[in-house]
DSSP file (Angstrom, degrees, kcal/mol; ACC not computed):
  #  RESIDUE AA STRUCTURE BP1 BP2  ACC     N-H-->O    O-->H-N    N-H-->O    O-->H-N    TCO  KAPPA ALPHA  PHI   PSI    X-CA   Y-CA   Z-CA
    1    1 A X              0   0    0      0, 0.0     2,-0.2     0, 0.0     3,-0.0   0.000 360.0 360.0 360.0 162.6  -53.8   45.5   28.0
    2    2 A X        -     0   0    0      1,-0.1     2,-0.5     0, 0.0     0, 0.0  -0.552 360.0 -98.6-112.7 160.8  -51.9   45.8   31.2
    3    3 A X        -     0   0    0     -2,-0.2     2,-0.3     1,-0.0    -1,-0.1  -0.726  30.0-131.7-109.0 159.3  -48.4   45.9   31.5
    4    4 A X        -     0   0    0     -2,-0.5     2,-0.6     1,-0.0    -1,-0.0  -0.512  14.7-148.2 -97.2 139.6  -46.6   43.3   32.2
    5    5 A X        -     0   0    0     -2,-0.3     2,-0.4     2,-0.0    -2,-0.0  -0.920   4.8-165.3-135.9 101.0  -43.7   43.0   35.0
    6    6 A X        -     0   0    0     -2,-0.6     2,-0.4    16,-0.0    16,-0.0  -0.612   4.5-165.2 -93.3 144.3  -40.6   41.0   35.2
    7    7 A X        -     0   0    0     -2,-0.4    -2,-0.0     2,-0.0     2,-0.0  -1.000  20.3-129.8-129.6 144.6  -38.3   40.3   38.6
    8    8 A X        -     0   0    0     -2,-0.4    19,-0.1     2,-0.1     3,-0.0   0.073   1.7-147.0 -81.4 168.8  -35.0   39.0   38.4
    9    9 A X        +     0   0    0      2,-0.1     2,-0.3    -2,-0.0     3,-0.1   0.037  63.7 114.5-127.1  -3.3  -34.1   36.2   40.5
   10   10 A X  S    S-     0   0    0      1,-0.2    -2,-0.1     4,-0.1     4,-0.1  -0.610  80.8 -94.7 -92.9 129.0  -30.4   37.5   40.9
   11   11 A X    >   -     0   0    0     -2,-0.3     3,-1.0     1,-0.1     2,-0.3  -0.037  59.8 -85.0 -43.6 160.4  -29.1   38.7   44.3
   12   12 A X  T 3  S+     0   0    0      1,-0.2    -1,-0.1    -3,-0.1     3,-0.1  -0.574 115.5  34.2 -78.8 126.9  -29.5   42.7   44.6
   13   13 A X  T 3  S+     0   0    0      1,-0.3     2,-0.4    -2,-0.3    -1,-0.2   0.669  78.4 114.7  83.3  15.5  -26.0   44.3   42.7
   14   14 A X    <   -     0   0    0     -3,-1.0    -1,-0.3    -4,-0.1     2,-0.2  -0.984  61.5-141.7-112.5 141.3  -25.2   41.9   39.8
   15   15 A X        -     0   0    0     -2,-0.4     2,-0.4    -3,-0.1    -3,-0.0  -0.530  14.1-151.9 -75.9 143.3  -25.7   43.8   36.6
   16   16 A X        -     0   0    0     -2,-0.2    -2,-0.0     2,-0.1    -6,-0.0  -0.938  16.9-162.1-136.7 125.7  -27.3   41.5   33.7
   17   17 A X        +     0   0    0     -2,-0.4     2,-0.2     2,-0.0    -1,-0.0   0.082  55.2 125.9 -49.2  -3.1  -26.7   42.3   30.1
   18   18 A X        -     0   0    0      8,-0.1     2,-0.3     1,-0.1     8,-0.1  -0.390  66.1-117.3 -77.8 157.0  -29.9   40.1   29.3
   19   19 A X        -     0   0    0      6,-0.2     2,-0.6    -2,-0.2    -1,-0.1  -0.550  21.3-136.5 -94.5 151.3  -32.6   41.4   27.3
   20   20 A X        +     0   0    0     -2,-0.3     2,-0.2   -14,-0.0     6,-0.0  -0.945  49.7 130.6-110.2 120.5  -35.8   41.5   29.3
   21   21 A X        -     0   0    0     -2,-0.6     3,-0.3     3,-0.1     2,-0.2  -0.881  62.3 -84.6-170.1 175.4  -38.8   40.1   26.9
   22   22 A X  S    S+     0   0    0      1,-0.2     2,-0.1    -2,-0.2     3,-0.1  -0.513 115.2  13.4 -90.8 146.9  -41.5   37.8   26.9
   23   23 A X  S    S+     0   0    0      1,-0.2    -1,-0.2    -2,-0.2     2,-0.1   0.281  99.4 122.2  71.2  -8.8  -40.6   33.9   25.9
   24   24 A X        -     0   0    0     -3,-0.3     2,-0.4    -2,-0.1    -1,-0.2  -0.362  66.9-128.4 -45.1 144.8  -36.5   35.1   26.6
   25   25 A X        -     0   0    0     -3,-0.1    -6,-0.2    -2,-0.1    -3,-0.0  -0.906  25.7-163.3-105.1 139.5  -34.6   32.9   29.5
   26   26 A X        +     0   0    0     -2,-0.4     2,-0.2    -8,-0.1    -8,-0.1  -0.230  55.4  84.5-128.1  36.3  -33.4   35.6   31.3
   27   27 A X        -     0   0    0    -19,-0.1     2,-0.4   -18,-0.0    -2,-0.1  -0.906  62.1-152.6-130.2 179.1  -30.9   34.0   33.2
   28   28 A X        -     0   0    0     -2,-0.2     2,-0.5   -10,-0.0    -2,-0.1  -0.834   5.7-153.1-148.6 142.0  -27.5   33.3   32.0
   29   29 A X        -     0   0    0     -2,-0.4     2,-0.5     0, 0.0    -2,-0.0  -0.970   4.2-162.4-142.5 131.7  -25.3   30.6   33.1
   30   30 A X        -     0   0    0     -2,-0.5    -2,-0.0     1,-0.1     0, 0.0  -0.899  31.5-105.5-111.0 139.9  -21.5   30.5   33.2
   31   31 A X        -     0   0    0     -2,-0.5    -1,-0.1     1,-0.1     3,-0.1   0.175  18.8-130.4 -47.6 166.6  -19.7   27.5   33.4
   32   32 A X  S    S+     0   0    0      1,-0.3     2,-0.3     0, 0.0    -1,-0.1   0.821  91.2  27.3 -90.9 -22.8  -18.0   26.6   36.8
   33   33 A X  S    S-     0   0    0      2,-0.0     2,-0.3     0, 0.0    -1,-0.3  -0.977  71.1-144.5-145.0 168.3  -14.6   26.0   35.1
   34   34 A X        -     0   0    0     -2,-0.3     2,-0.3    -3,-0.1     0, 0.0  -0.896  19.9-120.3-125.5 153.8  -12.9   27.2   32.0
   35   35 A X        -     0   0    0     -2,-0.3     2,-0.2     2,-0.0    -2,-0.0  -0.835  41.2-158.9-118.8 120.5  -10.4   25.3   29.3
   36   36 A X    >>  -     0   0    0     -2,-0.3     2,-1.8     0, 0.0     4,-1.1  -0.330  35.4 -84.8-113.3 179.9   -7.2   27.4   29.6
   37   37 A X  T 34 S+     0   0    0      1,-0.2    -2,-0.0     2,-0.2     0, 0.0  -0.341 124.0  62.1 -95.6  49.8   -4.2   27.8   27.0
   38   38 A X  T 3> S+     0   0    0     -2,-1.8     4,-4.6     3,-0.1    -1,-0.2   0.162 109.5  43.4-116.0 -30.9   -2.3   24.4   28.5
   39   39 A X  H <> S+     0   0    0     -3,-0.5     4,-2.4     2,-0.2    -2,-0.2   0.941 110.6  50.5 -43.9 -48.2   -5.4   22.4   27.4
   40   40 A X  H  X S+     0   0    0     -4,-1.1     4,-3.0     2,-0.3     5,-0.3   0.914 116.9  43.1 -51.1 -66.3   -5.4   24.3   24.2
   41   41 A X  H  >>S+     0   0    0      1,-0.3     4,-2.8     2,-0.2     5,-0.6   0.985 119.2  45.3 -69.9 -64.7   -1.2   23.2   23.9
   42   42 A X  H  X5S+     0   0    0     -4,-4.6     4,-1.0     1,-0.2    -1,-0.3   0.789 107.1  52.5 -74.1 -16.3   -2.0   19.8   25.0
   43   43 A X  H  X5S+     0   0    0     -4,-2.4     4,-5.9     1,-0.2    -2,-0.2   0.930 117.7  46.3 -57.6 -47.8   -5.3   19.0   22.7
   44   44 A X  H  X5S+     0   0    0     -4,-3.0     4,-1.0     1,-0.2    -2,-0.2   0.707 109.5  48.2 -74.1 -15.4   -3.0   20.1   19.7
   45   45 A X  H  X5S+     0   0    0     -4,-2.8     4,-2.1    -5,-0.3    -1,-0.2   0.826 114.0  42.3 -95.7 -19.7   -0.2   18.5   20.3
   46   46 A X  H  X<S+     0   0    0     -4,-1.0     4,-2.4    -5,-0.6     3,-0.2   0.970 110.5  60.2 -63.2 -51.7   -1.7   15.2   20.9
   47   47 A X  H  X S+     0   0    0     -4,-5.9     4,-2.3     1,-0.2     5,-0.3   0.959 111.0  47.2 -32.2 -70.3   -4.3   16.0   17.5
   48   48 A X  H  X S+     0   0    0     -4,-1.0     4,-2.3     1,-0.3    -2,-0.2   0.731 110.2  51.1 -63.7 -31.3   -0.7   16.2   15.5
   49   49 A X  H >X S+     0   0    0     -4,-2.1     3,-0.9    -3,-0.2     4,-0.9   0.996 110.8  45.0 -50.2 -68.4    0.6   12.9   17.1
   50   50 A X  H >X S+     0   0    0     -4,-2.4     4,-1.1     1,-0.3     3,-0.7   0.899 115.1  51.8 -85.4 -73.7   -2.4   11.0   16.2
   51   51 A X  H 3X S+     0   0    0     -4,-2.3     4,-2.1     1,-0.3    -1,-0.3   0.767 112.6  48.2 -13.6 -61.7   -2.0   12.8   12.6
   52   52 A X  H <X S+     0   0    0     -4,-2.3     4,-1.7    -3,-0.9    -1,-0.3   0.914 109.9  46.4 -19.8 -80.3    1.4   11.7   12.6
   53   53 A X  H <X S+     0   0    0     -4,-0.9     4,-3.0    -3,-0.7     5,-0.2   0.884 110.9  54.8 -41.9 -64.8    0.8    8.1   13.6
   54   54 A X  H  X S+     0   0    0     -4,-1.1     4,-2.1     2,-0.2    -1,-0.2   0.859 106.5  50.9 -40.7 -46.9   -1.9    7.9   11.0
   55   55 A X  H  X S+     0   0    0     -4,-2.1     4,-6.8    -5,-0.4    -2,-0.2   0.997 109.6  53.0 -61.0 -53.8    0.5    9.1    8.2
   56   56 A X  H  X S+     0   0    0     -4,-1.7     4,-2.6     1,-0.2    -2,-0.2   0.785 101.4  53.3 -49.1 -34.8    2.9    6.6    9.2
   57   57 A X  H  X S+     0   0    0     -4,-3.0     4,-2.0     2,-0.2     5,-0.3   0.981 110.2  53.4 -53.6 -43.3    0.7    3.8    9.1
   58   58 A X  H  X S+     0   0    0     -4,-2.1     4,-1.8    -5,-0.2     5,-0.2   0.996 113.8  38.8 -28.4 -74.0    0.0    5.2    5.4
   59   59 A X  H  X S+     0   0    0     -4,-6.8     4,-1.7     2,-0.2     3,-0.4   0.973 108.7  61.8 -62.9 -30.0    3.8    5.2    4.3
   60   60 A X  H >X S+     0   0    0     -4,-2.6     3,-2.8     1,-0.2     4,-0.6   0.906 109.8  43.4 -58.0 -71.9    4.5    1.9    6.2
   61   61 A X  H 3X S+     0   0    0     -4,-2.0     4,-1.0     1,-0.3    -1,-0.2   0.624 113.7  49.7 -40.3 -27.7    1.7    0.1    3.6
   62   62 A X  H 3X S+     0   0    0     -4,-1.8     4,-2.3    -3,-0.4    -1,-0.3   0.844 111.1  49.6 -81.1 -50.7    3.2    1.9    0.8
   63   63 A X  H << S+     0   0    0     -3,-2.8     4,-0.4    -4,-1.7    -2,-0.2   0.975 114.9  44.4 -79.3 -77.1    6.9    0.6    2.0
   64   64 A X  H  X S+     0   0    0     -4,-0.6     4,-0.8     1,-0.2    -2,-0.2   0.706 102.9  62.5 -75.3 -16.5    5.5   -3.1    2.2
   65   65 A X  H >X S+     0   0    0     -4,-1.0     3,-5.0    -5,-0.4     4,-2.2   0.982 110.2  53.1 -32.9 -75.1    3.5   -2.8   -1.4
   66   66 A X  H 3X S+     0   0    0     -4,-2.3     4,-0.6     1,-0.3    -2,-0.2   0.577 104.7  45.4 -67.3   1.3    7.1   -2.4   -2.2
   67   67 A X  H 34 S+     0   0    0     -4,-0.4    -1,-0.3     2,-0.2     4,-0.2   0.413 107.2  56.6-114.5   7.1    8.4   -5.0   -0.8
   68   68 A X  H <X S+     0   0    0     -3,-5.0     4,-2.4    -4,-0.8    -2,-0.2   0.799 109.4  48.9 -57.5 -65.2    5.9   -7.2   -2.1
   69   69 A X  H  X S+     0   0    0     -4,-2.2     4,-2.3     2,-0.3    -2,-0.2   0.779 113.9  47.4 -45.6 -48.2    6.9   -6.0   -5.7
   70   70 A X  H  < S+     0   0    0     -4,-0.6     5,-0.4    -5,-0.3    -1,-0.2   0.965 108.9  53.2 -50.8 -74.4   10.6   -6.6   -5.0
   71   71 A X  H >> S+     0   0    0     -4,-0.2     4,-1.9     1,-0.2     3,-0.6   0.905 116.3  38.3 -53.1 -47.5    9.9   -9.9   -3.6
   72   72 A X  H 3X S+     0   0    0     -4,-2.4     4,-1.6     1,-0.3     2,-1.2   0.950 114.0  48.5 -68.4 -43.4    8.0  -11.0   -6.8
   73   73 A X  H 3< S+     0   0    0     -4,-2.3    -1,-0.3     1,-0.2    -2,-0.0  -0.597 113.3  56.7 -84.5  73.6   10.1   -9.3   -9.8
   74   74 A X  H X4 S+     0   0    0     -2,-1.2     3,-0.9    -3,-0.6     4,-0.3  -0.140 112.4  40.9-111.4 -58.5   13.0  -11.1   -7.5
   75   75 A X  H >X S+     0   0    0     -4,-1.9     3,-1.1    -5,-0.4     4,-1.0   0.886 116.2  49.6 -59.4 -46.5   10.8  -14.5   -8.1
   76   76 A X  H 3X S+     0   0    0     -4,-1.6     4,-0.6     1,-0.3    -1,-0.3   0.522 105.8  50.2 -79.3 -27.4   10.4  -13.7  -11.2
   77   77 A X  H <> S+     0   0    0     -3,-0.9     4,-0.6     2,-0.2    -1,-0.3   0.461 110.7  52.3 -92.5  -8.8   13.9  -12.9  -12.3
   78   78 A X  H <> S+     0   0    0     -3,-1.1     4,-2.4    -4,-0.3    -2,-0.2   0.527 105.6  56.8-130.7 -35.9   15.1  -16.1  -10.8
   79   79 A X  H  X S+     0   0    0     -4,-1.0     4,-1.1     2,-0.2    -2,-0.2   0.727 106.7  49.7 -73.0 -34.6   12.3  -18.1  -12.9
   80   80 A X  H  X S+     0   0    0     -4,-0.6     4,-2.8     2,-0.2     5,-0.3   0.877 110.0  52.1 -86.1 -52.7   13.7  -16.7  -16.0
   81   81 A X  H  X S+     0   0    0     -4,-0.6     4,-2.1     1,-0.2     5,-0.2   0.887 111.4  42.5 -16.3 -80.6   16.9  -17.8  -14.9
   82   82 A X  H  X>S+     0   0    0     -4,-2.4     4,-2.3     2,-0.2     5,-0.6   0.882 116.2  52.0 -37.1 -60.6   15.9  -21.1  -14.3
   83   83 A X  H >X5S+     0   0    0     -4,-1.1     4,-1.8     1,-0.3     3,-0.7   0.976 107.6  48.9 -58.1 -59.1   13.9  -20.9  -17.7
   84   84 A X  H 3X5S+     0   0    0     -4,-2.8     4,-1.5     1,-0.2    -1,-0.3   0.928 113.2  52.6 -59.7 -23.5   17.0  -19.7  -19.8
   85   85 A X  H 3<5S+     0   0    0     -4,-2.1     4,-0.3    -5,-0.3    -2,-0.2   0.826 106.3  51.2 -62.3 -17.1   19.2  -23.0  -17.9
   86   86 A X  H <X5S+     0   0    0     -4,-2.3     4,-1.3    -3,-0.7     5,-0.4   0.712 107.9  60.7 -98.7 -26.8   16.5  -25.6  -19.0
   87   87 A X  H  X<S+     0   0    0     -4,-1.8     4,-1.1    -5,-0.6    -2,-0.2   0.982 107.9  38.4 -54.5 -57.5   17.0  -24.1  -22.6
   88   88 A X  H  X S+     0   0    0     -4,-1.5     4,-0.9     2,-0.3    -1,-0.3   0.275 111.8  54.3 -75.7 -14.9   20.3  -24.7  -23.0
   89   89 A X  H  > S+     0   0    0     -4,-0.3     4,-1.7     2,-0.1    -1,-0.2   0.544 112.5  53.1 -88.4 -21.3   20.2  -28.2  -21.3
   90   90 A X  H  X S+     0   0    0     -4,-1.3     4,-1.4     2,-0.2    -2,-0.3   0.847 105.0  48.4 -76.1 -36.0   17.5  -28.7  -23.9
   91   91 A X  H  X S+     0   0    0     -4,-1.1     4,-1.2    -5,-0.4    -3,-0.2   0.975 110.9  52.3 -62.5 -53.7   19.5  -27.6  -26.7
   92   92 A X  H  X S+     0   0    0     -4,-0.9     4,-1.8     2,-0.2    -1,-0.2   0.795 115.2  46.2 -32.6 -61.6   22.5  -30.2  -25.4
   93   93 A X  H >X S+     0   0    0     -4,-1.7     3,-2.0     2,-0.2     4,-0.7   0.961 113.4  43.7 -23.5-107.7   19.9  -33.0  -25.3
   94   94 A X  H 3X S+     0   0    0     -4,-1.4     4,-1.5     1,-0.3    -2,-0.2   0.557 109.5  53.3 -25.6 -52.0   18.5  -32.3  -28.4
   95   95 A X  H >X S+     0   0    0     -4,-1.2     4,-2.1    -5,-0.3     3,-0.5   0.946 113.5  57.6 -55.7 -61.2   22.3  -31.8  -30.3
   96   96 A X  H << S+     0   0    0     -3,-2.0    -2,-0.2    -4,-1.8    -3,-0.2   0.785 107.6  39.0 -32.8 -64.9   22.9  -35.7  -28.5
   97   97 A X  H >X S+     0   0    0     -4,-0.7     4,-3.3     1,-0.3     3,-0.5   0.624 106.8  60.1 -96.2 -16.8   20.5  -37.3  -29.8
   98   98 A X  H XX S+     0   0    0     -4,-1.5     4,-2.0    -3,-0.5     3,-1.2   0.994 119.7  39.6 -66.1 -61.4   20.7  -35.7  -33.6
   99   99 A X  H 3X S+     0   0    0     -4,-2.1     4,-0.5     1,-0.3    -1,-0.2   0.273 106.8  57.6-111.2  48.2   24.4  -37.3  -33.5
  100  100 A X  H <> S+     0   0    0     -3,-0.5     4,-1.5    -5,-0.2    -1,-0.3   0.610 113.5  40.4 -96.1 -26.0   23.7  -40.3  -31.8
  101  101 A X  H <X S+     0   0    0     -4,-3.3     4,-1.2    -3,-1.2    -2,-0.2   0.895 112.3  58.9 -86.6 -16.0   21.2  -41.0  -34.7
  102  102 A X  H >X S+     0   0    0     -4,-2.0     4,-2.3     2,-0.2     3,-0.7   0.995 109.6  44.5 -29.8 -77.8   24.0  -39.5  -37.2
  103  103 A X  H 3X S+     0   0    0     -4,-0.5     4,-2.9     1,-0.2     5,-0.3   0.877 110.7  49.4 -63.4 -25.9   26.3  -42.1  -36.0
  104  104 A X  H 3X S+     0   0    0     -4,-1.5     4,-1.5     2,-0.2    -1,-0.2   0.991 114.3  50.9 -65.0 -40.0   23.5  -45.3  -36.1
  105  105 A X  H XX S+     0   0    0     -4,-1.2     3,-0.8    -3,-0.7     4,-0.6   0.930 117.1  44.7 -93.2 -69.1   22.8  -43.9  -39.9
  106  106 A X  H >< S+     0   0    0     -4,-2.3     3,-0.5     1,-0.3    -1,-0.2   0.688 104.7  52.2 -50.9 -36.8   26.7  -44.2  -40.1
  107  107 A X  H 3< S+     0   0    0     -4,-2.9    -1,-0.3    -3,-0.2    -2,-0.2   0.669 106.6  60.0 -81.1 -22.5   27.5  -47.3  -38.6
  108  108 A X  H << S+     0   0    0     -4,-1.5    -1,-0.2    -3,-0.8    -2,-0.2   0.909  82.8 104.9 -46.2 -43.9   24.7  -49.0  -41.3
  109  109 A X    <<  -     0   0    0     -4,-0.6     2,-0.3    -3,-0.5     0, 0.0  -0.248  68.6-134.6 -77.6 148.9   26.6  -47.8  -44.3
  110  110 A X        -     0   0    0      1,-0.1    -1,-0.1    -2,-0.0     3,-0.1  -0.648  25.7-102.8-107.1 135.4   28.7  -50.3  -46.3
  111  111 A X        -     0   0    0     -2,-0.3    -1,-0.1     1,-0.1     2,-0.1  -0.308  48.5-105.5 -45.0 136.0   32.5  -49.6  -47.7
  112  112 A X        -     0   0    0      3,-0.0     2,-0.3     0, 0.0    -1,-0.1  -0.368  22.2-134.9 -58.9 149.1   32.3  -48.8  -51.3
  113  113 A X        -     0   0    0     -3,-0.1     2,-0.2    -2,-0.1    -3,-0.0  -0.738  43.4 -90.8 -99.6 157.8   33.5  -51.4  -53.7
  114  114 A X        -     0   0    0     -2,-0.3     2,-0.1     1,-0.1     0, 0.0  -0.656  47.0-133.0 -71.3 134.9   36.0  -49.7  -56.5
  115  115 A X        -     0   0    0     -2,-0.2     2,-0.2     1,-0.0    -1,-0.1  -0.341  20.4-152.9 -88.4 161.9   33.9  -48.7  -59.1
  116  116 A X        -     0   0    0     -2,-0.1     2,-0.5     0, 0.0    -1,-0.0  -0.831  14.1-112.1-132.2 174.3   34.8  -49.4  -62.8
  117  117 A X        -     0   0    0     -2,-0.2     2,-0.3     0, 0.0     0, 0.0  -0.877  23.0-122.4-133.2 129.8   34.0  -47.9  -65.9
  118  118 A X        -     0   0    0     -2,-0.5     2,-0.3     1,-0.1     0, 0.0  -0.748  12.3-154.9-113.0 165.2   32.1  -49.1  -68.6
  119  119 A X              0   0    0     -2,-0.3    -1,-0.1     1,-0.1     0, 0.0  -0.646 360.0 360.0-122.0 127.8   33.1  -49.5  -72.0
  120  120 A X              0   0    0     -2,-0.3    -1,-0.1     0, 0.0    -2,-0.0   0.721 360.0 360.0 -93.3 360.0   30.5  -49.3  -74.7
């Protein structure tokens, strides 16, 4: 087999680190610009805002859970309230009308006659 012969395409005087082989790209390409440490500062500090922001939304939902929960054992406490007043209006009721029929049961009843004693 014959040997085989590669030529660069690169101006005469740039050095190339590239391996010279069969089925290799042997050219190299560097970008035209490069992301420098204020990109770096400002991608991270923006990541940690939105991180931020994202936590707070968390704890705000957390916060109004609990002020759902508040707002119901509040309803709920107020209902009981309510519940023990209607008891006690019941009881009042209830007491009435036991001596309003006490007194019809009284007003029925006839004076005693004096009793006498019998003699065998």
């Amino acid at each position: 087999m014959a040997a085989t012969y590669y030529s660069t395409r690169r101006p005469a005087g740039q050095s190339s680190s590239a391996t010279w082989a069969r089925n290799h790209n042997a050219v190299r390409h560097r970008p035209d610009f490069q992301l420098g440490p204020v990109f770096y500062i400002i991608f991270i500090s923006v990541f940690v805002s939105i991180a931020g922001l994202i936590y707070l939304t968390q704890s705000s939902k957390v916060t109004s859970y609990d002020l759902a929960i508040a707002s119901v054992n509040s309803e709920i406490t107020d209902l009981e309230a309510q519940r023990d007043a209607l008891a006690v209006e019941n009881a009042k009721i209830t007491a009435a009308a036991a001596d309003e029929e006490r007194n019809e049961v009284a007003s029925t009843m006839v004076a005693a006659q004096s009793s006498g004693f019998v003699s065998e």
